[in-house]
N, C-alpha and C positions, 0 to 999 in steps of 0.2 A: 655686216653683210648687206650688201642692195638688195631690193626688192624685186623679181624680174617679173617683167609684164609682158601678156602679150596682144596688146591695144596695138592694131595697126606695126605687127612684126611680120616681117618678110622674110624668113631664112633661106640662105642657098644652100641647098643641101651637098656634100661631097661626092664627086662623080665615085670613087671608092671607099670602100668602109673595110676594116681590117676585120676578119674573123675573129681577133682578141678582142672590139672595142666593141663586137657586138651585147647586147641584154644578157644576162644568168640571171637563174633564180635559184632557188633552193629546191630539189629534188622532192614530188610529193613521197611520203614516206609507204604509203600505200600501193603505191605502182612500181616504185624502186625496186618493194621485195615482190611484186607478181613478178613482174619482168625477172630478178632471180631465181622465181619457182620455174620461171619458161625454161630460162637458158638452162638451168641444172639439166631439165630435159629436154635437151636439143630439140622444142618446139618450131624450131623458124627450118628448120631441116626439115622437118619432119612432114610440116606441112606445104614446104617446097616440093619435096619429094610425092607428095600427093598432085599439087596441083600440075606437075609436071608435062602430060597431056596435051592441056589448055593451052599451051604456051608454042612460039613458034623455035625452034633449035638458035638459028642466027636471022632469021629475017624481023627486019622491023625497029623500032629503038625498047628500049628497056620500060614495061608497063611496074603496076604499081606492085611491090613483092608481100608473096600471102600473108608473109607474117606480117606486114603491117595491116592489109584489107582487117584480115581476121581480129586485129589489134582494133581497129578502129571500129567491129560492129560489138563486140565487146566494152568501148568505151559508151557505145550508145545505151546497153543495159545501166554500168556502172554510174553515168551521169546522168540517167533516166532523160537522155535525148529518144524524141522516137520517131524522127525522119532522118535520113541519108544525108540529107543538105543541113540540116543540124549537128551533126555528128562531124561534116568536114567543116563547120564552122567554131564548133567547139574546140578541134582537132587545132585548126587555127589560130583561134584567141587564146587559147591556154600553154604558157610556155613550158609546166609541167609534163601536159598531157605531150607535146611537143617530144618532149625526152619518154617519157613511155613509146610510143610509137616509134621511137630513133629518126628521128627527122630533124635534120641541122636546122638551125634559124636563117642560112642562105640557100635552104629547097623550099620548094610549095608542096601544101599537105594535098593530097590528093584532090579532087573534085566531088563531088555527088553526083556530078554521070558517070566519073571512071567510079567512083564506088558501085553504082549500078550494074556497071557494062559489066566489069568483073564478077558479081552477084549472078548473072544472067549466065555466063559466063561458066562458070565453077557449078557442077550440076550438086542435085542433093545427095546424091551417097558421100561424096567429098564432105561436105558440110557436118553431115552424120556421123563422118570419121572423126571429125573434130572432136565432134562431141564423145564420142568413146573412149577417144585419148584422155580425156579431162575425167571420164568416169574409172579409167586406167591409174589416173593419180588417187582417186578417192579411192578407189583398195587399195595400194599400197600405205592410203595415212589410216585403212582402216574404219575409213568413213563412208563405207557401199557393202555390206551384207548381201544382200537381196532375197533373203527369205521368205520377208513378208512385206507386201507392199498394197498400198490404198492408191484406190482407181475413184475421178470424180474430171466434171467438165466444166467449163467456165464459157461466155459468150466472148467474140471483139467484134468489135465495130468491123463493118467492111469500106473500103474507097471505093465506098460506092452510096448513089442518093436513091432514096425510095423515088423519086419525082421521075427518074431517068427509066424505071421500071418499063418493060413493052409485053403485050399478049404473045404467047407464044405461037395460038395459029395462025395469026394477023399480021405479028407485028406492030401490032397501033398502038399510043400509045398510054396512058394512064388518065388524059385529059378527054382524047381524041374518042376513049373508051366511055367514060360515064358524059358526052357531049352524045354518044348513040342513044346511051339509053336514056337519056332526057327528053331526044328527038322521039324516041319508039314510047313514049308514053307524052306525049304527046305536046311536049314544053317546043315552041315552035325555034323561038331563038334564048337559050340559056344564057342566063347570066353566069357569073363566078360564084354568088350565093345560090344560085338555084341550085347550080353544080353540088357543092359544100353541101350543100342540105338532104338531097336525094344521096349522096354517098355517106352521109352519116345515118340515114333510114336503111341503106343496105347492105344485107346477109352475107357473111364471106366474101367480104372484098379485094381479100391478097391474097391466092392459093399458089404456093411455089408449083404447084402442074399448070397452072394457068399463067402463071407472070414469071418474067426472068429477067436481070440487067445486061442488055449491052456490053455495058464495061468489064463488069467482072461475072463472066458465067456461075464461078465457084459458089457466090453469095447466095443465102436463100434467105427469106422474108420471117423473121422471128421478133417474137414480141424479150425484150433485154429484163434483165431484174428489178429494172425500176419504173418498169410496164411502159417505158414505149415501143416504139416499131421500129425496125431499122433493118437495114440488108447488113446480114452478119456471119460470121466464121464459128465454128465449134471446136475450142483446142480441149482434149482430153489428155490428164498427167496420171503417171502413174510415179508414186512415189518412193520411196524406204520409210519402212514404218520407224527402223529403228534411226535411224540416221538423218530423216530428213533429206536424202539427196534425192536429185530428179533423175530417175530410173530413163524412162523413153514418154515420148510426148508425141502426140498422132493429131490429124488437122482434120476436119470432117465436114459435113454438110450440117448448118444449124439447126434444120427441120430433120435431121437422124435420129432414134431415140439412143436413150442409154442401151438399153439392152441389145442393138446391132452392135452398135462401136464398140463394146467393152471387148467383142471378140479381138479387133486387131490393135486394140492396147494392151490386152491381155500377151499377145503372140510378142508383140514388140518388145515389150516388158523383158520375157525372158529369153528373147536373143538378146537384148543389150546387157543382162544381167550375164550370160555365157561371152560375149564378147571383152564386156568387162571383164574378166578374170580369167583371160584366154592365159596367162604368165604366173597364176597358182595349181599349183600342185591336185590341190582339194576342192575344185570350186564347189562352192554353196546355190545348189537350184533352188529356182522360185517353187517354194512349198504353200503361202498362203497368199487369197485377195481378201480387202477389207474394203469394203462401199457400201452407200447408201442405198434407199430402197428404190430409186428410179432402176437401180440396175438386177432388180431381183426379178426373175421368173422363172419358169418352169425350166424351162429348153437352157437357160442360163446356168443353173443348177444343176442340170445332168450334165452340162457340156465343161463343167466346169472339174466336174466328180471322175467325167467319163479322162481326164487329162490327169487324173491325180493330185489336184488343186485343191486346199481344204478352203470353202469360201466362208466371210464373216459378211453376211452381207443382210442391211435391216430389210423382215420382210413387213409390206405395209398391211394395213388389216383389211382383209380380202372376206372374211367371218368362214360360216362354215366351209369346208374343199371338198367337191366330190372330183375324187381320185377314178370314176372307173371308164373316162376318157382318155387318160394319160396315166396311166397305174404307175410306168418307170417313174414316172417323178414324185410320185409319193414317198420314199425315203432319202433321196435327196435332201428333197426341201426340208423334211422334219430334224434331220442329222443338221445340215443349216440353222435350222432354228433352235435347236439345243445348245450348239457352240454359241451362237450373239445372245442366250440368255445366260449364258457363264461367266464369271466374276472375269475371266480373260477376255469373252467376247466383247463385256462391255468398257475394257479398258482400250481395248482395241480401237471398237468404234469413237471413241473420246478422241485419241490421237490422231482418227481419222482425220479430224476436222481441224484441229488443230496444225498437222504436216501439211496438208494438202492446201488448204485456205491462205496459209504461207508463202507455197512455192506461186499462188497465184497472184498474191501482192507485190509480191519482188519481183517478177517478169513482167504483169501487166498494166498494173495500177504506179509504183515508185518506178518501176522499170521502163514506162512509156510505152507499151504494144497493146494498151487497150483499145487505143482504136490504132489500124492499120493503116500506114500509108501503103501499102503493097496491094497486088492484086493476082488472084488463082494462090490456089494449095501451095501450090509448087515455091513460090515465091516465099509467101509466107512462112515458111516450114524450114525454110532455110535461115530466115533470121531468127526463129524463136529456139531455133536448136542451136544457134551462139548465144543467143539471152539465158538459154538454160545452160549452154557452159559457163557463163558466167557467174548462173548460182553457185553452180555445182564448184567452182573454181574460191566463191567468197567462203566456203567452208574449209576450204583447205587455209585458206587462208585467215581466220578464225581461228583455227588452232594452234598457228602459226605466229600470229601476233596479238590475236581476243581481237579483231575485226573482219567483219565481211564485207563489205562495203570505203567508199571514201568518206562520205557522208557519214558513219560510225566514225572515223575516227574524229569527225570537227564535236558529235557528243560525248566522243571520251575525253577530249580537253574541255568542254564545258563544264564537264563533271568534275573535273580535277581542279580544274579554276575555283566552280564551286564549296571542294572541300575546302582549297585551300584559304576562302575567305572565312569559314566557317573556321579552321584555326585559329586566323589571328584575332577573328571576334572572341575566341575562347582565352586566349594570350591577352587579352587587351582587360579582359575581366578581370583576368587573377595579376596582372601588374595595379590595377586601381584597389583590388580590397587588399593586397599588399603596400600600396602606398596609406591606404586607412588604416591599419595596423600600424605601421610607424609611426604616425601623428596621434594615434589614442595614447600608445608608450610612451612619446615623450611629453605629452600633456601632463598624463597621471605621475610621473616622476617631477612635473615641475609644481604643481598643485598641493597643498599640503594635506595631513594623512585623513582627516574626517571630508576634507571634499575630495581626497580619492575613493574613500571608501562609496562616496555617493557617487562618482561616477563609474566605479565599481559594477555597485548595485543597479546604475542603468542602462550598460552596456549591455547586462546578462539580462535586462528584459527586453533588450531590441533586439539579442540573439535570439533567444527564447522564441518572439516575435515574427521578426524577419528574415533568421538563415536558413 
């Protein structure tokens, strides 16, 4: 066979190419059976039929169909892409992903402005429906309870820069602002270190009543877990304690505390929990919350008692309580703290952290929506409730084949590759002391009887020794 080079090759390429003579590959194994979990349940209808609205009757040419949109922001979780124009270039280079999404090798995969426009397009209750349907499949495999579920927040990055920040009675701007107060004490022409210097001397220099972004209104000014500053989003989950799936997920202001939010993750919780199992006979209501102590207080406690909610929630050490400003919350809070010191309360709070710490990993961090290319609630809230169908969808799928993920299945053949070297090292062994074994027998057979007997006698001390 010659060698083929391509040093100064010119090809003319063929004005037609046959759809036979085009590329195949090999079907990822991973998408193949999603895509069979879809069609079982007529998912590309279903959410045609939703986004039906949107769309014009006969005017126009044919836009991109939901069931691929919706295909393609879920390939963004699953390849942990976490921009639009990443996700249609992935969409593009992989001829897998290619046949997941049903897209011939002689169409173009959509764009990242038409994934946009559509996104803009498709409002959030649509999106929310998605997500229902997918929380719809998890009762039915048995994998959404909702009895008991843990409520906790995480930060994301917002598209947005601290630099761009402007005063809110002014307008001016964050340069424009510490250049006044250089001038008003009295620095005639500031430098950039003079600048630097006087704002690292001064008190409260970022208060969200005082400062807001241009760009994105939504973002307010919080310090992240690994203490810098940054203009940021607040997603709070609410989980299944027993199952691990993501119940409902709420988008907030960064500078809100735990104890406002908890109320409308709480509410949302158990409409998706009632949603979800609108098609059982028996639904299971939300009976218990489990969270940490940012979300424990007084009014928390009673509003939580006053719903019929048993809460497990840590209370932090606050020392003695005088009760006689708020008396209703005095047995609340105590019934509270009797159940998280209970051999259950504190089994509870364990898997808190454990469920919830999880769903945060796989959406944000593997999943790519730690930091957001998006901008306002609205936007945002729309992709992370396909990011969480997508959890919600890798556990059906899990049960289905033992992966949740694509990425799982390249370490279950790692693993497998693994064992399997580990056999034949173990084969390779016992064919060599089997080939020792044959050469000691025919030695001592050919050796006469007093120097078999000695090598005999020192074969049983190399055993003795060495087996």
């Amino acid at each position: 066979m010659a060698m083929g080079t391509r040093r100064k090759r010119r090809r003319q390429h063929d004005l037609w190419v046959a759809a036979s003579d085009l590329p195949t590959t090999a079907a990822h194994p991973f998408y193949e059976r999603l895509n069979a979990l879809l069609d079982e349940h007529d998912f590309d209808a279903f959410v045609e039929g939703l986004c039906q609205p949107y769309y014009a009757a006969t005017m126009g040419r044919s836009s991109v169909a939901p069931g691929i949109y919706f295909r393609l922001l879920l390939v963004g979780y699953f390849e942990g892409v976490d921009s639009e124009r990443g996700i249609a270039w992935r969409g593009a280079d992989s001829l897998a992903i290619r046949r997941f999404l049903r897209i011939a090798l002689d169409e173009g995969v959509p764009d990242h402005s038409t994934i946009s426009r559509t996104r803009r397009l498709i409002d959030l209750e649509t999106h929310r429906a998605v997500f229902t349907w997918v929380q719809q499949r998890l009762v039915a495999a048995g994998l959404l309870k909702g009895k008991t579920i843990a409520i906790d927040a995480t930060t994301l990055e917002a598209n947005a820069a601290m630099r761009s920040i402007v005063r809110r009675d002014t307008g001016d701007s964050y340069q424009a602002y510490l250049t006044q107060l250089a001038t008003a004490s009295g620095i005639k022409t500031p430098t950039r270190e003079a600048l630097a210097r006087l704002d690292r001397k001064r008190k409260k220099k970022t208060s969200n009543k005082d400062w807001t972004s241009p760009a994105d209104p939504d973002a307010k000014v919080t310090k992240m877990k690994d203490g810098r500053t940054h203009l940021a989003h607040k997603a709070e989950h609410a989980v299944d304690l027993e199952t691990g799936a993501i119940i409902a997920i709420t988008l907030q202001g960064a500078d809100e505390g735990d104890t406002t939010t908890m109320v409308e993750t709480a509410i949302a919780a158990a409409e998706q929990v009632e949603d979800a199992q609108a098609d059982v006979k028996a639904p299971q209501p939300l009976e218990e919350i489990i969270a940490d102590k940012g979300y424990h207080s007084n009014q928390s406690m009673v509003d939580l008692e006053a719903v019929g909610i048993r809460s497990y929630v840590s209370e932090p050490d606050r020392g003695r309580r005088d009760w006689s400003k708020e008396p209703e919350a005095e047995a609340p809070v105590h019934r509270n703290r009797r159940r998280i010191r209970g051999p259950r309360g504190r089994r509870l709070l364990r898997q808190r952290g454990e469920r919830i710490e999880r769903s945060f990993a796989h959406l944000y961090d593997t999943g790519g929506m730690r930091r957001t290319h998006l901008r306002g609630h609205t936007n945002i809230l729309k992709r992370v409730l396909i990011q969480a169908g997508g959890f919600n969808l890798g556990l059906v799928m899990r049960q289905l084949i033992g992966i949740g993920t694509p990425r799982g299945l390249q370490g279950r053949v790692a693993a497998v590759v693994a064992v399997l070297w580990e056999i034949m090292d173990v084969l390779d062994r016992l064919i060599a002391i089997s080939s020792s074994h044959r050469v000691f027998t025919a030695v001592r057979g050919w050796l006469p009887s007093r120097t078999t007997s000695a090598v005999n006698s020192s074969a049983e001390a190399t055993c003795t020794t060495g087996c």
